[in-house]
Every structure is written in structure tokens, then in C-alpha cells.
N, C-alpha and C positions, 0 to 999 in steps of 0.2 A: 108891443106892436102886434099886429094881427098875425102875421106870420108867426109867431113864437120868436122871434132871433130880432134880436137889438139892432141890425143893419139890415139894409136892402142889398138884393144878390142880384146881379145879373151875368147869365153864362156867357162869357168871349167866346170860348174852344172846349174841345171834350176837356175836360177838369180843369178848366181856368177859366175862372171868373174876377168880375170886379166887387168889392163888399163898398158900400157907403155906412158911414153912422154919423149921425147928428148928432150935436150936441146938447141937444135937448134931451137923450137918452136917459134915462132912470140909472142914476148909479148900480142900484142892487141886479139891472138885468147885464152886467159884465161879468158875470161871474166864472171862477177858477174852474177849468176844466181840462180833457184832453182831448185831442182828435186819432180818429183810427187809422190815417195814412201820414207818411209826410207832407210837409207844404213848404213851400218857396212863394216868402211872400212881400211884396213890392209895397213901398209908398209911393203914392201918384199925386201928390201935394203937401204941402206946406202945411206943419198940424204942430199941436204942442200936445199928441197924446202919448203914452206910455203902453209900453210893454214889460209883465214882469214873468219870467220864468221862474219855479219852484226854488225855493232856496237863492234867489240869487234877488240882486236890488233891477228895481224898474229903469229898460231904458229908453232912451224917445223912439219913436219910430221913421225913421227916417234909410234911405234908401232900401237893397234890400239884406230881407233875413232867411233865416232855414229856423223851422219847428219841426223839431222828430216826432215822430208819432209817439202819442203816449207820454208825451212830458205836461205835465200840468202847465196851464200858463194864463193869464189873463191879458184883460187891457183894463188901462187907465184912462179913464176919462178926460178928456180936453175941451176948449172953449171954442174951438173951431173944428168946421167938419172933418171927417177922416174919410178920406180913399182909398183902398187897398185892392190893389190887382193881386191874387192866389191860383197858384198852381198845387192840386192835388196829387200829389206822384205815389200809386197806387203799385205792392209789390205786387 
């Protein structure tokens, strides 16, 4: 994508925004990584994607989650779009 980042951002509130990804996404741009704050992060639809944290098996994503900062994590690609409301909680 032209942005660099596999979804579209748009900011709600100071550090909360909503992510979209399509499914047309390129596999290889999901890739493992971690982020420098925590996040508290919502699904806002109906999706059959995945999330896998380090060491642990992929879960769906469905209502919400918490990612510590610093923990490796990805997503798994699905056939329908993904919505994700994030809040960044900055120490």
C-alpha cells in the first residue's frame, strides 16, 4: 500500500483509532512484529481473521483483546474485511 502499512488508519481520539484491512492484502505484508506501547484492541465486525501471539496457536479475532507492548504478534489473513478499533496506552 502506499502508506507502507497493510491497513487504513483513521484517528477517532488522541491514541485511538480505527485500522481496516482487506482482503485482498498480500500475505507477506502481515508480518511478526511488536509494538512500543500497549493496545487494547476491539473487533468492529464480523471476520474470519486470526491473531497469533509468540509461542502460542492463532486465535480469531473477535470481540476485544490486550497486546503488551513488546510481545511479538501477527495477524492472519481472512476472506473478509477486518475492522479494528485500537487504543494506544502510552506509559
Amino acid at each position: 500500500m502506499v502508506n507502507d502499512f497493510p491497513f487504513t488508519q483513521t484517528e477517532i481520539s488522541n491514541n485511538t483509532y480505527t485500522r481496516e484491512f482487506s482482503p485482498e492484502v498480500a500475505t507477506d505484508e502481515l508480518q511478526w512484529h511488536y509494538d512500543e506501547e500497549d493496545r487494547i484492541v476491539e473487533s468492529l465486525n464480523d471476520n474470519d481473521w486470526l491473531v497469533q501471539f509468540d509461542n502460542e496457536l492463532p486465535k480469531e479475532i473477535k470481540g476485544t483483546f490486550f497486546i503488551e507492548k513488546k510481545k511479538y504478534h501477527r495477524i492472519i489473513k481472512g476472506t473478509t474485511p477486518l475492522k479494528l478499533k485500537i487504543k494506544k496506552i502510552k506509559c
